[in-house]
C-alpha positions as CSV (number, residue, x, y, z in Angstrom):
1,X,78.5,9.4,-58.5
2,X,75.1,10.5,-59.6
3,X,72.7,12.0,-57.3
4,X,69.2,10.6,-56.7
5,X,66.2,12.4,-56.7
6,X,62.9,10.7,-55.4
7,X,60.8,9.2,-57.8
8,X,57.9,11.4,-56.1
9,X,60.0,15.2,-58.2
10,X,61.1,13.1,-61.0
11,X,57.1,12.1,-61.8
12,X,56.6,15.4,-60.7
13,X,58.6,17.0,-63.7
14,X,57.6,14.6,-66.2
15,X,54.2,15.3,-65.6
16,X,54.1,18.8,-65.7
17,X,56.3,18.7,-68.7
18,X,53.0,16.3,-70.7
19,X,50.5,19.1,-69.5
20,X,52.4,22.1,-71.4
21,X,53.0,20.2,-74.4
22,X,49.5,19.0,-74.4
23,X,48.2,22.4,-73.9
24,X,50.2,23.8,-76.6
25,X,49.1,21.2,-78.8
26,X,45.7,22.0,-78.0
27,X,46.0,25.6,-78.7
28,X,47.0,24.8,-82.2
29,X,44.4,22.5,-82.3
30,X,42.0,24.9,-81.4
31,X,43.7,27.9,-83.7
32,X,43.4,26.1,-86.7
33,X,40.0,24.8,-85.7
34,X,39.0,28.8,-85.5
35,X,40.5,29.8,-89.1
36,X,38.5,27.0,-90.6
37,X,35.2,27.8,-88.8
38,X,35.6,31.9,-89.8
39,X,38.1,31.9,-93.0
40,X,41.1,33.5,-93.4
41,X,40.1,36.8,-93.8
42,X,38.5,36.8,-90.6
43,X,40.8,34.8,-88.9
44,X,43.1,37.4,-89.6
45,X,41.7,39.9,-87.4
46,X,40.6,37.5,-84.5
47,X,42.9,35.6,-82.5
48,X,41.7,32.9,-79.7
49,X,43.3,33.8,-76.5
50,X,41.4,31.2,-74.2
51,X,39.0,28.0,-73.2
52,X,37.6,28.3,-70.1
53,X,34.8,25.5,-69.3
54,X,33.1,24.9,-73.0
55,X,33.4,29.0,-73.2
56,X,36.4,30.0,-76.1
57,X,37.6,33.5,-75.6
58,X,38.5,35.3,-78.8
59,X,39.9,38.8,-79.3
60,X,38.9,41.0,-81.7
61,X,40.8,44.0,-83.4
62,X,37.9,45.8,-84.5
63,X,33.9,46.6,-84.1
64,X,33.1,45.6,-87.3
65,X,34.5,42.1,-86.9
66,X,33.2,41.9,-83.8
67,X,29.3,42.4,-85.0
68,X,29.9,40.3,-87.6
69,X,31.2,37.5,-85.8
70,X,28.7,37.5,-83.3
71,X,25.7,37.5,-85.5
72,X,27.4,34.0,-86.9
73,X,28.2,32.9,-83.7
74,X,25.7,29.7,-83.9
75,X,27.1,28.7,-86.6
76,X,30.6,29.0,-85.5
77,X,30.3,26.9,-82.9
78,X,28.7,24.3,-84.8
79,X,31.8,24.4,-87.1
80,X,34.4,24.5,-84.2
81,X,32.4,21.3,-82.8
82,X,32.7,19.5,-86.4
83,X,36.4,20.3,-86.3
84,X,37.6,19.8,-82.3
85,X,36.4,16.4,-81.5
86,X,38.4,16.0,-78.4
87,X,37.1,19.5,-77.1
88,X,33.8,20.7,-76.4
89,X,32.6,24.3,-77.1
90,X,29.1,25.5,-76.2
91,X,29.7,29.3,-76.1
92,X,32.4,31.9,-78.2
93,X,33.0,35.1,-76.0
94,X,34.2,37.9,-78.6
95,X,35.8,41.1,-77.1
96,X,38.2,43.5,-78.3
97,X,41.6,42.9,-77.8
98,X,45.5,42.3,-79.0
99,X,45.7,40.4,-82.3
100,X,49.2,39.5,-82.1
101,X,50.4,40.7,-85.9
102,X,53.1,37.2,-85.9
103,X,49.7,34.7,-85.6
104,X,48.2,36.5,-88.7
105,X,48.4,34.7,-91.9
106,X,48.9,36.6,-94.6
């Protein structure tokens, strides 16, 4: 004979099992969104690593990408809002960090 589990754990699961696949659909969202916005090239040396608030946190794997990107960063976000409907981003954060070599296209 089965065992039942209140409906309370099983909604419980479900649930929690809808948030991670939304969030990794939104990261994808999002990390497409960003190689559009930039272009490959500097997509390639960038990775988004965040969205906190309407604030999307990027790494960046060198200083010269880094004062690059964030003399376009206006016009960044103004392509990021063309591109993520469903998201709203006011503000990029750049910093140098990890750019994970397997989310590089090449």
């Amino acid at each position: 004979m089965a065992r039942s589990q209140p409906i309370e754990a099983i909604l419980r699961k479900v649930l929690s099992a809808l948030k991670k696949k939304k969030g990794k659909c939104g990261e994808e969202e999002i990390r497409k969104a960003w190689t559009s916005a930039v272009g490959k090239k500097a997509s390639q040396h960038t990775r988004p690593v965040g969205l906190k608030a309407s604030q999307l946190i990027v790494n960046v794997d060198g200083s010269g990408w880094l004062y690059e990107l964030t003399l376009k960063k206006k016009d960044i976000v103004k392509k990021l809002g063309e591109k993520l409907k469903t998201k709203r981003i006011k503000e990029i954060r750049l910093r140098m960090g990890e750019v994970n070599p397997k989310d590089k296209e090449k």
